[in-house]
Steps between C-alpha positions, in 0.01 A plus 500: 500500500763756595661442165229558285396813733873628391460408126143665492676838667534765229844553559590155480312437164653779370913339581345154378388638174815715445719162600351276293561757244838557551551118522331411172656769271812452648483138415400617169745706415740243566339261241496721291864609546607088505307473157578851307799737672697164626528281194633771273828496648539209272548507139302240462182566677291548170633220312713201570580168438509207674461097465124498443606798215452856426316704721314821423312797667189605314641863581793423236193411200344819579828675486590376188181609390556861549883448363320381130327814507719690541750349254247553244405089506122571618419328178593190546447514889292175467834333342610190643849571346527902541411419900723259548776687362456736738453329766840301439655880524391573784524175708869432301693300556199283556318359245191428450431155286079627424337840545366593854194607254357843596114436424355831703259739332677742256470805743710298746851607222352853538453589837901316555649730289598747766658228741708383235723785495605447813741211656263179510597492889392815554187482274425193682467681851325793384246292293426269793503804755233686331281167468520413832449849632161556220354207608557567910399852461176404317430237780561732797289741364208319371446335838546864650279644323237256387487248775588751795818296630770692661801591380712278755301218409439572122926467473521224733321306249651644181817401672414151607349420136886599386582239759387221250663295275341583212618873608846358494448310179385819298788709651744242365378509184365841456151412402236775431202345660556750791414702275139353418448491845524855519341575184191248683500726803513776319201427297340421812597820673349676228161358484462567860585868443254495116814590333453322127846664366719281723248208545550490050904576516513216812330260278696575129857478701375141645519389135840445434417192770201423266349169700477756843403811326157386310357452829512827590364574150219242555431616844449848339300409256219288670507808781440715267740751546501607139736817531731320663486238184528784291825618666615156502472493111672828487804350709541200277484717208771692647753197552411345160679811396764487683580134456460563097761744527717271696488199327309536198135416383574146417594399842200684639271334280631165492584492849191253644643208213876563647413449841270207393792334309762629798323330771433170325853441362825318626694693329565811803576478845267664733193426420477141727130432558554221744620765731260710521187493744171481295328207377712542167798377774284144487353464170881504300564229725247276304472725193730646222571854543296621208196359678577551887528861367200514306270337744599714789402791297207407395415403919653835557242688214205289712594626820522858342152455379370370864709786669266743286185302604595541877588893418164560339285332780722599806510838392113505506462332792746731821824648511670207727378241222667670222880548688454104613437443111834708404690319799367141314646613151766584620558160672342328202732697219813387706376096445365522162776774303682355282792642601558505910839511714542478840566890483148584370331337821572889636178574338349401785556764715258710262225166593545565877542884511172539266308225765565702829214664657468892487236718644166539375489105375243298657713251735541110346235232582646319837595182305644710210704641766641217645633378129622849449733451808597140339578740153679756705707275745620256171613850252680577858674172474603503140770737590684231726337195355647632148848377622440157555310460160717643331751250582280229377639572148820344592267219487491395102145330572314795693686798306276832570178266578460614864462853389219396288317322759554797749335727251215267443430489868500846537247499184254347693514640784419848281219294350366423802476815644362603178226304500450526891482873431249454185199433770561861705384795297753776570231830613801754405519429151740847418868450399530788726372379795608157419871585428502238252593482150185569343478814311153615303599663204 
């Protein structure tokens, strides 16, 4: 009793909350300094070899990307031979036996360009800096502002999210999905505050990760927030342009049959299916690639087309229904892409920052409650539980398959408080009031 009369003292909350915040961003900030600052000291950090082979960064691709730019090669940026001659330069005296094939959107060579004139170790820290500090800001503030968090607590959870190893694993390799998961937030922020401009620009710069950026198209269109669509139309407009004037209008407009023919080959390294964590992961294992690939899209298109369904009828039905329905795509887009990594499950800090309760929502149903806790309590224990299963890989006959089970857990759980939800009519039906991300254009 006398303990949790001292923890319920202002005072005391008020040390506990600033500890645990100092604790957690201090162990942070050493991660991030063990994956990033440390490792650079060696020359090898973003390339090396070993006796399983070569291995490769994703940061070096999208270097090289911006190099062929600006060496006048934007052309032929979709080159299998004009990439891997680059590459050899810059990873020399390596060599590399097949391309590490570069199959992201054209824009990807564009918006590289400026990194590559500088040193790729410096480029490298700067790049991964200003993801990581995008996507943190955009968290901190949308639970701020939308959900009424603190501040202490807001970073304390921003920080322990960078306390994951899929944190870790897009540090090492300088992947841009922090930077969907801002652009998600973002969008998010902006429909609370009815601002269509950045809800459009949020959804257009989630393209260039196409399977993660039609949601927020999709979840647009069935809410009807048709300025916001409009905006969005203007955006992608906008980096058609640019990418044309990177690499060309052939790339641009053949791109969809060079990622097709990219991701279904054995020709690159990189691309490794069996690694990732989405069904595609299991179907290659009893499929060729051709059809694992072609099968998981098509599951992936039906799941689009039931995440519209559940947009269109949670929408009319409360405010709570509709963020539970964005927290389940979410979930369900990480399962059925055809393309996932361990690094995209950071997506689902948009699913559990969108599913906290704000003012002016009608509470949850007592038993949707009690599996809310279960959906809370198991995203709290990815962060450690993403160590462990990420050794599994080491394993040849589990590979990445514990991730995918995780995710489908957490997938139900979302569905269940979905449906649990469905049954209480939400009175304050205002995206206002509701602090949700329901905007009426």
């Amino acid at each position: 009793m006398l303990i949790a009369e001292l923890l319920s003292a202002p005072k005391t909350r008020n040390l506990t909350n600033a500890g645990m915040l100092t604790a957690v961003v201090m162990l942070s900030a050493i991660l991030f300094f063990y994956s990033v600052l440390d490792p650079l000291k060696s020359n090898d950090f973003l390339y090396y070899n070993d006796q399983s082979g070569l291995h490769m960064s994703d940061f070096v691709l999208f270097f090289v990307s911006g190099q062929m730019v600006l060496q006048g090669d934007g052309a032929h940026a979709y080159s299998p031979e004009v990439q891997m001659r680059y590459m050899d330069a810059l990873i020399y005296p390596n060599k590399l036996e097949k391309d590490f094939f570069l199959q992201y959107p054209p824009v990807t060579f564009a918006v590289m360009t400026p990194f590559a004139l500088l040193p790729i170790k410096f480029a490298y820290v700067i790049w991964v800096f200003l993801l990581t500090l995008c996507a943190g800001a955009a968290l901190i503030i949308y639970l701020t502002r939308c959900k009424g968090w603190g501040a202490i607590t807001a970073t304390s959870c921003t920080a322990y999210l960078f306390c994951s190893y899929p944190a870790i694993s897009a540090w090492k390799h300088g992947q841009p999905v922090w930077l969907v998961l801002a652009f998600y937030l973002l969008y998010l922020l902006a429909a609370h505050r009815r601002q269509p401009l950045w809800q459009g620009m949020a959804i257009a710069a989630c393209t260039f990760k196409p399977q993660y950026g039609i949601l927020l198209g999709l979840y647009a269109l069935c809410t009807k927030q048709w300025r916001a669509v409009g905006w969005a139309a203007i955006g992608v407009v906008g980096m058609l342009l640019v990418s044309i004037a990177a690499v060309g209008w052939d790339n641009v407009i053949h791109y969809p049959r060079i990622l097709h023919e990219a991701e279904t080959t054995g020709a690159f390294y990189g691309v490794w299916p069996e690694y990732m964590i989405c069904v595609r992961a299991l179907l290659v294992r009893y499929l060729t690639p051709v059809q694992a690939l072609d099968v998981s899209s098509g599951l992936w298109m039906v799941t689009a087309f039931i995440d519209c369904v559940l947009f269109v009828f949670a929408g009319r039905r409360s405010v709570s229904c509709l963020q539970w329905a964005f927290a389940v795509a979410i979930c369900a887009s990480l399962i059925f892409s055809p393309h996932t990594h361990i690094h995209d499950t950071l997506l689902l800090a948009a699913a559990f920052a969108v599913t906290r309760p704000s003012a002016g929502c009608d509470a949850l149903s007592k038993t949707a409650a009690i599996v809310n806790r279960l959906w809370v309590g198991f995203l709290f224990l990815y962060v450690p539980l993403s160590w462990p299963l990420s050794s599994a890989q080491a394993i040849a006959a589990f590979q990445k398959i514990p991730f995918l089970i995780y995710d489908c857990l957490l997938l139900a759980l979302a569905i269940a408080v979905l449906v649990l939800q469905w049954r209480q009519r939400d009175t304050k039906y205002d995206a206002e009031a509701g602090g949700g991300p329901i905007v009426r254009a």
